[in-house]
C-alpha positions as CSV (number, residue, x, y, z in Angstrom):
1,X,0.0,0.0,0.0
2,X,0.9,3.7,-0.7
3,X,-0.1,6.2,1.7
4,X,-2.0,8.9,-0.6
5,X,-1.5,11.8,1.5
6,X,2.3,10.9,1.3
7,X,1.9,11.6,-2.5
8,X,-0.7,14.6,-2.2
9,X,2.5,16.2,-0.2
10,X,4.6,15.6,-2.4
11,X,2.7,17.0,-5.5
12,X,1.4,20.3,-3.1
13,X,5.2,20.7,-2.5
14,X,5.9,20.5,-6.4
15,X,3.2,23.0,-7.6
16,X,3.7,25.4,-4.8
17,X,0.2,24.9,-3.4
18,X,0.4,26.8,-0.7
19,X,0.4,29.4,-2.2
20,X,-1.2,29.6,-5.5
21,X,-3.9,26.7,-4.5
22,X,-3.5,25.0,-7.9
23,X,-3.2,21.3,-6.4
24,X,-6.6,20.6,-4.5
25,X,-8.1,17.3,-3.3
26,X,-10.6,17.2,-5.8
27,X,-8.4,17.5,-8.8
28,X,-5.8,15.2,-7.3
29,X,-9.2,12.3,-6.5
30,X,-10.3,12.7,-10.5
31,X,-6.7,11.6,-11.6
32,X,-5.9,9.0,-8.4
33,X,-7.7,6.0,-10.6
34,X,-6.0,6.9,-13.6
35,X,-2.6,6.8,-12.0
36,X,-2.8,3.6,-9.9
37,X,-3.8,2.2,-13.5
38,X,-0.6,3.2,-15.4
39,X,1.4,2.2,-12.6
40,X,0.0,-0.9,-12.9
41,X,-0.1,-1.6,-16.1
42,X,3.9,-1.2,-15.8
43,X,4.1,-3.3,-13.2
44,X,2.2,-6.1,-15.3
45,X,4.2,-5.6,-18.4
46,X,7.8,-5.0,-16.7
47,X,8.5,-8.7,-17.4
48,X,9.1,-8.2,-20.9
49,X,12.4,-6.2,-19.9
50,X,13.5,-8.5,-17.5
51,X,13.3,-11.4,-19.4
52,X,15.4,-8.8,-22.5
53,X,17.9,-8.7,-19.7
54,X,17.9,-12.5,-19.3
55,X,18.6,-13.3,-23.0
56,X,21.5,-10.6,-23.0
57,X,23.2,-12.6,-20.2
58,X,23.1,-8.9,-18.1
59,X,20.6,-10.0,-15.6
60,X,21.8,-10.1,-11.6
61,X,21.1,-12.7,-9.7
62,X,19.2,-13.1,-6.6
63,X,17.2,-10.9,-4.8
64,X,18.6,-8.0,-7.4
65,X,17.6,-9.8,-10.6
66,X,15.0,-7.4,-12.6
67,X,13.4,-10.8,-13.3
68,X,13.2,-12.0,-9.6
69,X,11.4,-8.1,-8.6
70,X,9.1,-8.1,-11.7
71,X,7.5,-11.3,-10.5
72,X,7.7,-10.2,-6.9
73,X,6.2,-6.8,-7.9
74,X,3.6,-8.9,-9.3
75,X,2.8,-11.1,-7.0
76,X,1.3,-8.4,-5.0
77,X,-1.8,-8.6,-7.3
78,X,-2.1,-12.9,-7.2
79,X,-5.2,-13.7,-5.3
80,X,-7.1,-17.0,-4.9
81,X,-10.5,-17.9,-4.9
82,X,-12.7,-20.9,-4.8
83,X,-15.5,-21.3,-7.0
84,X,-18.1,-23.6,-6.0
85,X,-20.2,-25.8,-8.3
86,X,-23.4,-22.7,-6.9
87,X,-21.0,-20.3,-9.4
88,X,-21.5,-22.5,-12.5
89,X,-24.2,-21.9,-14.6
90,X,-24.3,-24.5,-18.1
91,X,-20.7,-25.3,-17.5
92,X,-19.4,-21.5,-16.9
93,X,-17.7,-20.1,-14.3
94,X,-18.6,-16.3,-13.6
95,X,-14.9,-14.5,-13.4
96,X,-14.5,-12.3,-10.4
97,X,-15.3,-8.5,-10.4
98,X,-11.7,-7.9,-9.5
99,X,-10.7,-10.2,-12.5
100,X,-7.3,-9.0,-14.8
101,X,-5.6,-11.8,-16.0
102,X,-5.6,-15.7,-15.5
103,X,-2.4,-17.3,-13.6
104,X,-4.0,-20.6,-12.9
105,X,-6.8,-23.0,-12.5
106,X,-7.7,-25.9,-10.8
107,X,-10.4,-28.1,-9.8
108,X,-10.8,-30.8,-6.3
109,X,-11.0,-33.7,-9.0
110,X,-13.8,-35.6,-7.3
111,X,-16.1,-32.3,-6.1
112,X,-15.5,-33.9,-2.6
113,X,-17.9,-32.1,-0.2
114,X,-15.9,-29.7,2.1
115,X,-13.3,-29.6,-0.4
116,X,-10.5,-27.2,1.1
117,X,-7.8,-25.6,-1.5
118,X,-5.3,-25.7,1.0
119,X,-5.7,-29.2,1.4
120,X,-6.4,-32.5,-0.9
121,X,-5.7,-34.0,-4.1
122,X,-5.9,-31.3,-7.0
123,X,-5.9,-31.6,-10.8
124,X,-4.3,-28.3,-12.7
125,X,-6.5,-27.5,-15.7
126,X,-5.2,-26.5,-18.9
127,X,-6.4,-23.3,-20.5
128,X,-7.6,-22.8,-24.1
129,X,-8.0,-19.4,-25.7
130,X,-8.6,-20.6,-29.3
131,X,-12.4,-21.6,-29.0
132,X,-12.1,-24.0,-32.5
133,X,-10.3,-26.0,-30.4
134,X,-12.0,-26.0,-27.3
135,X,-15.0,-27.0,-29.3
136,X,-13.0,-29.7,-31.3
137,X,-11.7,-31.2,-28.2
138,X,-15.1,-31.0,-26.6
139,X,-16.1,-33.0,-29.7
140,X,-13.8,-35.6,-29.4
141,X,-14.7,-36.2,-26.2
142,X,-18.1,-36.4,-26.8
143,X,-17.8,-39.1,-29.6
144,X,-15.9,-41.3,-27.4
145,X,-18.5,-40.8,-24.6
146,X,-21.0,-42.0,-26.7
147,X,-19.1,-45.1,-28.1
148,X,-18.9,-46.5,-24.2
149,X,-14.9,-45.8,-23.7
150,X,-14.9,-42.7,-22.6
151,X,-11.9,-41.1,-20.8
152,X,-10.7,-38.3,-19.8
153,X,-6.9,-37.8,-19.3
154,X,-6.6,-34.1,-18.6
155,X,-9.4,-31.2,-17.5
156,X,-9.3,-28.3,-19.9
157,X,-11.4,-25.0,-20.2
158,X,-11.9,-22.2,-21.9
159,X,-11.7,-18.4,-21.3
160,X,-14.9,-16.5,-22.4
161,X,-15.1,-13.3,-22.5
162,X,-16.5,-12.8,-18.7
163,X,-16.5,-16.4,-18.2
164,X,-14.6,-20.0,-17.9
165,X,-15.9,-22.4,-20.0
166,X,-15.5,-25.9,-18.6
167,X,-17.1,-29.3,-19.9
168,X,-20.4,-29.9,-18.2
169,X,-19.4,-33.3,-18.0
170,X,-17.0,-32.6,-14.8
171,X,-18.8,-29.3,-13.9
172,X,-21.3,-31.0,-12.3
173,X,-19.2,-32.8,-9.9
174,X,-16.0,-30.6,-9.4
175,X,-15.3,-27.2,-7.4
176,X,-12.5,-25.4,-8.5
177,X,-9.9,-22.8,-7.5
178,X,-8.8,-19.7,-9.3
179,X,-5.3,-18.0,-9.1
180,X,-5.6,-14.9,-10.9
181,X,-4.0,-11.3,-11.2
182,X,-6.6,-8.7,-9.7
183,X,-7.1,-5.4,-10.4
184,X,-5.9,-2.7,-8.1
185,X,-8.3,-1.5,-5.8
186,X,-7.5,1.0,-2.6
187,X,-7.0,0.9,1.6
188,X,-8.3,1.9,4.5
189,X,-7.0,4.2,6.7
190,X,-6.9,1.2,8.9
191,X,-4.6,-0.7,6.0
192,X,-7.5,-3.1,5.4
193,X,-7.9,-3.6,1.6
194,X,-11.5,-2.2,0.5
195,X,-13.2,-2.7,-2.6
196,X,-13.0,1.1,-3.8
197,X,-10.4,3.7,-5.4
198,X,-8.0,5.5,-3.9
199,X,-8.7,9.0,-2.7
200,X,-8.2,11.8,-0.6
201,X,-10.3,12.2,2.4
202,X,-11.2,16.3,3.2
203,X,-13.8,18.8,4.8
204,X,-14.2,22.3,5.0
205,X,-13.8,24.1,7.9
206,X,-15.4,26.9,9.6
207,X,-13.3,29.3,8.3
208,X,-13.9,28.0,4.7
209,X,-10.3,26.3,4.5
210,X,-9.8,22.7,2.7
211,X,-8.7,20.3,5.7
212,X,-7.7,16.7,4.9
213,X,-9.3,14.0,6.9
214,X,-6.7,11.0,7.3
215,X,-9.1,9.0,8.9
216,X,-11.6,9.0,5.3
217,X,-8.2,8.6,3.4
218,X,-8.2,5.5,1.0
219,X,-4.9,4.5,-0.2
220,X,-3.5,3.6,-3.5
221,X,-3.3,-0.1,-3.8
222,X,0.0,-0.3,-4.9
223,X,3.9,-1.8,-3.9
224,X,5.7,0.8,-2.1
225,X,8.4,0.6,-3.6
226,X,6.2,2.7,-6.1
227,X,6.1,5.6,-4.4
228,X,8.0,7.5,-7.2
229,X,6.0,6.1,-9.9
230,X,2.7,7.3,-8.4
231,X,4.2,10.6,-7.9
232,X,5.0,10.9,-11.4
233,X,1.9,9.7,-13.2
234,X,-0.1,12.0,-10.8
235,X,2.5,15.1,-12.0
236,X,1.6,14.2,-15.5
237,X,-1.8,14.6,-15.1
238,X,-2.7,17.2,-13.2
239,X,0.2,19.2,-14.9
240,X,-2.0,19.2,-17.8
241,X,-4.9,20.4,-16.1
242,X,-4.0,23.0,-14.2
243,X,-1.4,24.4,-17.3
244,X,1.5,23.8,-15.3
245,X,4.5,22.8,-17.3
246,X,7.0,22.7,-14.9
247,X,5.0,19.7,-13.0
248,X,4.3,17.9,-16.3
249,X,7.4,18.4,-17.1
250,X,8.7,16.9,-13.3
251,X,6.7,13.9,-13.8
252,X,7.9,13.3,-17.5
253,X,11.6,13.8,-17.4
254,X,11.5,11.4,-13.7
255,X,9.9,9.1,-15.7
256,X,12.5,9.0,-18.6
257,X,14.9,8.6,-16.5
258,X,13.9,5.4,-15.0
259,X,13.6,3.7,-18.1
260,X,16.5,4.7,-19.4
261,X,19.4,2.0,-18.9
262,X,22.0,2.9,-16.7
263,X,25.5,1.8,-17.4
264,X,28.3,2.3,-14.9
């Protein structure tokens, strides 16, 4: 998590706030969504230049590899969920409302009541995104069903738009368990994760002055050891809309200079 009034500081401190009054909570809450999604969205992608690094033989190793923090970075977004056979409707598995990307899915094999996914025999399925197949291989099945010698060495699915597609013939009888990139959502000023966007809490006060209100604060839902990143996005943006170059500007060149290799 990333404390948002850390980054509200930060960006009052850049555009002189104080005293010109150009950075205010409710221009820095309509760009907070768009900036925890581009920071995102790097974090997602930054394995494509770690694994460059890894074919040039100019990776590090350990803890230091690029590789070894994108996956950590991440990991931040993996979560787990069981879907019982009550989520299936004609062999389809609703997705989750946080849903982003598939890592993984799985299924109890045998639909054993009180199935836990911590616990017990599991069998990995294997994804399909090519529904001609899906459909062929459903087909296949199908005939061999119907010719008494039925088998069926591996569980496979489908993604769908909104949905898994799985075979009715083990969604009847199987839960399963997805592992699956979420999207970003925000915190509580108590650091429990809420299903919102981040966002500045703040009142006005008797004497008419803007006060922030830590306690209503929701945080960006971030690693943070992306401070800097949120800083920047949120300089780009609201540099634009308040005609500031200078903070555009900020945000820009901080930004070129992190992806800009370094070599010592």
């Amino acid at each position: 998590m990333i404390e948002i009034t850390s980054v509200y500081r930060t960006l009052k401190s850049l555009a002189n706030e104080d005293q010109s009054g150009f950075v205010t909570p409710s221009t820095f809450n309509d760009f907070a969504v768009t900036a925890q999604m581009n920071v995102y969205n790097e974090i997602m992608s930054s394995g494509t230049f770690a694994n460059q690094l890894v074919k040039s033989n100019v990776d590090l190793e350990g803890g230091a590899s690029a590789k070894n923090r994108s996956a950590s970075n991440r990991s931040y977004f993996i979560k787990t969920q069981k879907m019982v056979q009550g989520g299936l409707s004609f062999g389809k598995l609703q997705l989750p409302d946080d849903f982003s990307s598939l890592v993984d899915l799985s299924t109890s094999a045998g639909g054993e009541p009180g199935f836990d996914i911590n616990q017990g025999e599991i069998k990995r399925v294997v994804k399909m995104y090519d529904m001609d197949k899906y459909y062929l291989m459903l087909h296949s099945y199908s005939i061999q069903s119907s010719a008494g010698v039925f088998s069926l060495p591996f569980f496979f699915a489908f993604m769908e738009g909104e949905y898994i597609r799985v075979p009715e013939m083990i969604a009847t009888s199987n839960d399963f368990i997805i592992r699956y990139y979420r999207t970003p959502g925000a915190y509580s000023y108590e650091g429990y994760q809420v299903n919102s966007t981040p966002a500045i809490g703040y009142f006005t006060d008797s004497y008419g002055e803007v006060q922030i209100d830590s306690s209503t604060c929701r945080n960006f839902d971030l690693p943070p050891s992306y401070l800097s990143e949120v800083v920047n996005e949120m300089a780009k943006l609201i540099g634009i809309q308040i005609e500031e170059t200078m903070v555009y500007q900020y945000g820009q060149q901080e930004e070129t200079s992190k992806e800009t290799p370094k070599v010592n």
